[in-house]
C-alpha positions as CSV (number, residue, x, y, z in Angstrom):
1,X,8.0,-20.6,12.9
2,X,6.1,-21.7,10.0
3,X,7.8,-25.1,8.9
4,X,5.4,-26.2,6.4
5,X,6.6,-27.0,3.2
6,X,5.3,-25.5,0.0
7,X,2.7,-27.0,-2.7
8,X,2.6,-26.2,-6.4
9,X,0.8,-27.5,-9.2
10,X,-1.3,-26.7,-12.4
11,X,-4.8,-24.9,-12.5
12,X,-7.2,-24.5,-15.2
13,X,-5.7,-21.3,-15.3
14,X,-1.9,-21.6,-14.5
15,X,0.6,-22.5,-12.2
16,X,-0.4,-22.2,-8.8
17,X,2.2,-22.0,-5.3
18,X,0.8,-22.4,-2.0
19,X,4.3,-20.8,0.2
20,X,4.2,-21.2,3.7
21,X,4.8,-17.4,5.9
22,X,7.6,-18.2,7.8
23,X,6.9,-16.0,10.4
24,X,3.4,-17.3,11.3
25,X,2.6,-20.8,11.9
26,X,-0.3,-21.6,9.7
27,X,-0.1,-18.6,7.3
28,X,-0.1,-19.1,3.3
29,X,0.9,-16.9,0.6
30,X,-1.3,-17.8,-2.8
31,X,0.7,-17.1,-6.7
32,X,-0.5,-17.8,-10.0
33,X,2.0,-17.8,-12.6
34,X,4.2,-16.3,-10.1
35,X,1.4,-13.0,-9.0
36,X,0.6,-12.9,-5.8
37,X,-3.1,-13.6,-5.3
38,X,-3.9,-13.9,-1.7
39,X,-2.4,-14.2,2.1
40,X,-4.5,-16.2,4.4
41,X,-3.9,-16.6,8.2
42,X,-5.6,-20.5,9.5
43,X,-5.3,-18.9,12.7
44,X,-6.2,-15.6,12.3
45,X,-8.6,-15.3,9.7
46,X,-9.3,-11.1,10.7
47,X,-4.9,-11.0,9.5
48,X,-5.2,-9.1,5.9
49,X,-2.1,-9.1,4.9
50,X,-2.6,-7.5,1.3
51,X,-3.3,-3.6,1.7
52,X,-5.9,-3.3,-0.6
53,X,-7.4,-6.8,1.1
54,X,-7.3,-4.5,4.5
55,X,-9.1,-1.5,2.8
56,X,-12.3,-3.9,1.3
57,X,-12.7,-5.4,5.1
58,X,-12.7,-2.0,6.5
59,X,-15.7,-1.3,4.1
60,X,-17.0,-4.6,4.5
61,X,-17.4,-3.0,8.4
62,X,-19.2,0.0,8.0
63,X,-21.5,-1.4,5.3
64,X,-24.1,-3.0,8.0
65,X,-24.6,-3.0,12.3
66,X,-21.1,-4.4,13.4
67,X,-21.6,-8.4,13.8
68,X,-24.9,-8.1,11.8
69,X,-25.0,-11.4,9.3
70,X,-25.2,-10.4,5.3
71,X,-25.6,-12.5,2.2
72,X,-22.1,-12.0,0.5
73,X,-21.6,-12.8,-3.3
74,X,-17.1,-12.9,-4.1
75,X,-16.4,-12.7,-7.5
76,X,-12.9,-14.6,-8.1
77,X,-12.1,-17.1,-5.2
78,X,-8.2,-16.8,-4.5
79,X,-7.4,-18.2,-1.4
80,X,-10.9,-17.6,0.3
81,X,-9.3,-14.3,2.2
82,X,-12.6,-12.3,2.3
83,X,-15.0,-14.8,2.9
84,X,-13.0,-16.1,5.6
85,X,-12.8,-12.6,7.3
86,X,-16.7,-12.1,7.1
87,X,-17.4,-15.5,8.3
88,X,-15.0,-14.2,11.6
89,X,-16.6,-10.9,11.6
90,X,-20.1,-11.2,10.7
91,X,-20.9,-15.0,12.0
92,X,-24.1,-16.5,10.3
93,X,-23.4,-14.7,6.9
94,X,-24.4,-16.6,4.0
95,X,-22.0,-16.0,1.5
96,X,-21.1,-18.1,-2.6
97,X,-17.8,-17.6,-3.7
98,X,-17.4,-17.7,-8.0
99,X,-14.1,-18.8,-9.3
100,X,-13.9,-19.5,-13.0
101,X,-10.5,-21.6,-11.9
102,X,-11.7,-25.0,-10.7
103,X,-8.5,-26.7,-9.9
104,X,-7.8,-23.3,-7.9
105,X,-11.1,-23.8,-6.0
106,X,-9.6,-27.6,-5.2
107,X,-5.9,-26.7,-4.3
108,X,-7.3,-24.3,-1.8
109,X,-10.0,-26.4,-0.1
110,X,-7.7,-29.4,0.0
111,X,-4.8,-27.4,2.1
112,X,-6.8,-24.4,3.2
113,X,-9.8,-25.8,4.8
114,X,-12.6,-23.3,5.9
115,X,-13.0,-23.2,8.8
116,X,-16.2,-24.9,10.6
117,X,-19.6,-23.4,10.8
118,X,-18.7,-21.0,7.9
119,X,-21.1,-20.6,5.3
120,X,-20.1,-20.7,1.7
121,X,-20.9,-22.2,-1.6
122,X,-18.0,-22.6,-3.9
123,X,-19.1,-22.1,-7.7
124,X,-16.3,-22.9,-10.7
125,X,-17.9,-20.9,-13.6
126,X,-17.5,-17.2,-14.9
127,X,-18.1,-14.7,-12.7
128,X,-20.4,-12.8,-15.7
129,X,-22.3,-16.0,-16.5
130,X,-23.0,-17.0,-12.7
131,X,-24.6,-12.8,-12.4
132,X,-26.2,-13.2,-15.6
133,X,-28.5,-16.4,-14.2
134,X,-28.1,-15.3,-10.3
135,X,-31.3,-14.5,-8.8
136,X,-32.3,-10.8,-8.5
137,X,-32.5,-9.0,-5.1
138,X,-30.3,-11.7,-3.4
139,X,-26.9,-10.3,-2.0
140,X,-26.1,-7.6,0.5
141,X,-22.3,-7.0,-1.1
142,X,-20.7,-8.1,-3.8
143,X,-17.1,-7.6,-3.6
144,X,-15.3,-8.0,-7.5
145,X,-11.7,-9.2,-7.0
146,X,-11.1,-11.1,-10.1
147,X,-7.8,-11.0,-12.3
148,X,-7.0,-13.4,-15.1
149,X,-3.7,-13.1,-14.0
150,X,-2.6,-10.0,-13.2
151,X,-5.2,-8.2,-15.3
152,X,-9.3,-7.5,-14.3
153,X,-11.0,-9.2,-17.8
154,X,-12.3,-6.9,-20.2
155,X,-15.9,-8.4,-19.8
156,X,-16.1,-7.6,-15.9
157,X,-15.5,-4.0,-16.8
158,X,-18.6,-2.6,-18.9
159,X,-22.5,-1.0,-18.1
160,X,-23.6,-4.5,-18.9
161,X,-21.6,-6.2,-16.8
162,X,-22.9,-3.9,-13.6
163,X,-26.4,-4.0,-14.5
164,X,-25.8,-7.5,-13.6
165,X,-24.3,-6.9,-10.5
166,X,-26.8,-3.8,-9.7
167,X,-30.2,-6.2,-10.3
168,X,-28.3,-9.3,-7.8
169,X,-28.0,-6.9,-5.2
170,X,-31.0,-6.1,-3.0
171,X,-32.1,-2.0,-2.2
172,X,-29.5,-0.9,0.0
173,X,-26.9,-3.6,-1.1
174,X,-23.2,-2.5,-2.1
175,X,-20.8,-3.3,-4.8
176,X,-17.3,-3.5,-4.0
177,X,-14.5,-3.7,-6.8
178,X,-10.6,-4.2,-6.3
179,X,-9.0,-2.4,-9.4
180,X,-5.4,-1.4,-10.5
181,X,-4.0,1.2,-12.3
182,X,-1.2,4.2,-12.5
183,X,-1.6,7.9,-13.7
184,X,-3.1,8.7,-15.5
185,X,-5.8,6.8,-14.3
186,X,-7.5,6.2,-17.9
187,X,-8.8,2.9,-16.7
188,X,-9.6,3.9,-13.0
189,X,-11.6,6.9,-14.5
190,X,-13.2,4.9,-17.1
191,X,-14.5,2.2,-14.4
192,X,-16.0,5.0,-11.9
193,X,-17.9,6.6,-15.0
194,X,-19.4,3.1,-15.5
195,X,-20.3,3.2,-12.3
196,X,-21.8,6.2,-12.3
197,X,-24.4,4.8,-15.1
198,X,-26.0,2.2,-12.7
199,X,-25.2,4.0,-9.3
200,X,-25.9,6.8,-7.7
201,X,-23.0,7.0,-4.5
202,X,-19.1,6.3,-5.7
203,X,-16.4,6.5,-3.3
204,X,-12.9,5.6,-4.3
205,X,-9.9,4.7,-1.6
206,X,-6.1,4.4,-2.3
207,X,-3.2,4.6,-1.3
208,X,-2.1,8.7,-1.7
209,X,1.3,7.7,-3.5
210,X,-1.0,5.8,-5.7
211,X,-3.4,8.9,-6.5
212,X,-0.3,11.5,-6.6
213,X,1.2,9.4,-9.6
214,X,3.7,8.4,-8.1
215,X,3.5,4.3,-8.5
216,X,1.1,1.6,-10.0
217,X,-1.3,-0.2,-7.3
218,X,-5.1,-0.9,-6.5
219,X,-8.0,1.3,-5.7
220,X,-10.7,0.1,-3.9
221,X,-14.2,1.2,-5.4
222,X,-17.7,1.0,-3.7
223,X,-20.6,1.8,-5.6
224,X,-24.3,1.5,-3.9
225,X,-27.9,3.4,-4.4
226,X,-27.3,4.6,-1.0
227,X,-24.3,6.5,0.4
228,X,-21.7,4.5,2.6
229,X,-20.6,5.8,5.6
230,X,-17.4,8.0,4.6
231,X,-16.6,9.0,7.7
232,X,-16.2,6.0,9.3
233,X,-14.3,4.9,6.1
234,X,-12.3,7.6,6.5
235,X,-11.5,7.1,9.9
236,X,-10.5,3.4,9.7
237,X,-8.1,4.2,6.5
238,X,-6.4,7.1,8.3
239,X,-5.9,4.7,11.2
240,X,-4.6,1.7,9.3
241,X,-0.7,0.5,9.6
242,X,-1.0,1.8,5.4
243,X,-3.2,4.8,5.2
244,X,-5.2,5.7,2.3
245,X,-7.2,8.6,0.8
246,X,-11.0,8.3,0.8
247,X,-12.3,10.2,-2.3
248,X,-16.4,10.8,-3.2
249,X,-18.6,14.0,-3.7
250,X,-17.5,16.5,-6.1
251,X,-13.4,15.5,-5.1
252,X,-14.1,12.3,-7.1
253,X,-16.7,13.9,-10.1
254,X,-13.5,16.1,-10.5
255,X,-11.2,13.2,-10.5
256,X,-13.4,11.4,-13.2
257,X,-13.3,14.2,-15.6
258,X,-14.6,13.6,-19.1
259,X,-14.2,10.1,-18.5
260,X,-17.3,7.8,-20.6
261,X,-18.3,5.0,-19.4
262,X,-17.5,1.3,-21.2
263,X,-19.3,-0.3,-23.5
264,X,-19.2,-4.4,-24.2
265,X,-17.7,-3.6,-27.5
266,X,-15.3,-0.7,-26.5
267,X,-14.2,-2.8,-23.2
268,X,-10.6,-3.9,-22.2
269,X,-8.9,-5.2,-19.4
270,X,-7.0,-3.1,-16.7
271,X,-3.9,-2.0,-17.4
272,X,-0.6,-4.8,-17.6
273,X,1.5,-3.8,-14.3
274,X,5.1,-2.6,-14.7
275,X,7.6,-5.5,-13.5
276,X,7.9,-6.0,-10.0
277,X,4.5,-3.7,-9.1
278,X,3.0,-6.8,-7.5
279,X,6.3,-8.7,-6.5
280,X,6.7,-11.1,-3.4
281,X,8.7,-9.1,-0.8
């Protein structure tokens, strides 16, 4: 049993809990301003607590050889979850974490060390203005998990904005993007016609209850030049404790519709979720 005691304090960005898991020894649950934001396992660093956290490691799998080291680039920091689970998965990765949320970046490395041998750079700035200035051709993945609270920022969301992310990335590289929304999917449709404008394979996964309407949660989008291996994708989703739907071809065209894609000026964040959509069990 877990018999840790809790840490709070302010952010740059709000109010931050670190809350012990009872259940597992050295396991953390991450809020800001009372969201969750991350689950991290000391131990266990492979544990993904968070379902849509599960579905981005099962891509982060199948995007390279299994083991095979990548350069990583994680926009918004959290709690570290993914970079901790490629460093366990894919040792000798090289990967830079960008949190615009310095004190966050400090609570977590004070009480949630790395663990050693890992390599990653922490950055505190925007995670627009670090691609803007990044150097082109230099990540394998980029994997976009950043909420100002419980919202993605209307800036991460336009052609502009993935341009960026398209030029960091070398030939071959993947972008990864953690994204809520409910029916009728006016934002989710909106990103994946974005997409479209800067690259050529899109493959959404979800949760079915998620796609059917039926409740508000997060879609996992991968976006490359090249296509990703779906069926492996679609194997590992169907086998997971929380299956989920792996969409792409002419499924997902249909899915996007008359969707256009987002312009700087025309850009807004993703939709506010209902009370209690993201609540801590």
């Amino acid at each position: 049993m877990n018999e840790a005691i809790p840490f709070a304090r302010s952010v740059d960005h709000g109010f931050a809990k670190l809350m012990p898991d009872v259940d597992r020894e050295r396991a953390w649950l991450l809020t800001v301003d009372g969201a969750p934001q991350s689950y991290v396992d000391l131990d266990a660093p492979t544990h993904l607590e968070f379902e849509y956290a599960r579905r981005l490691g099962h891509v982060l799998d199948v995007v390279a050889e299994p083991g095979a080291a990548l350069d990583v680039l994680h926009l918004g920091g959290g709690a570290l979850t993914m970079p901790r689970y490629v460093a366990a998965t894919r040792p000798g990765s090289r990967q830079g974490v960008v949190e615009v949320d310095r004190g966050l970046l400090e609570l977590v490395a004070e009480h949630l060390p790395l663990p050693e041998g890992a390599r990653v750079a922490l950055h505190a700035s925007d995670a627009r203005a670090w691609l803007e200035s990044g150097p082109s051709d230099s990540a394998d993945v980029i994997v976009a998990d950043v909420f100002g609270g419980s919202r993605v920022p209307a800036h991460l969301t336009s052609v502009d904005y993935l341009r960026e992310a398209a030029r960091v990335l070398r030939d071959g590289g993947f972008y990864l993007a953690n994204l809520p929304d409910a029916a009728p999917f006016a934002f989710l449709r909106s990103q994946l016609a974005t997409l479209a404008t800067v690259f050529e394979e899109l493959v959404l996964i979800a949760e079915p209850g998620v796609l059917r309407g039926r409740r508000f949660g997060n879609a996992v989008l991968v976006a490359g030049h090249e296509p990703v291996d779906v069926a492996a994708l679609a194997r590992l989703m169907a086998a997971d404790a929380f299956p989920a739907r792996v969409e792409h071809g002419a499924a997902l065209r249909d899915f996007v519709g008359d969707a256009r894609a987002v312009r700087d000026e025309d850009a807004v964040p993703s939709p506010e979720p209902p009370d209690g959509a993201f609540g801590i069990g």
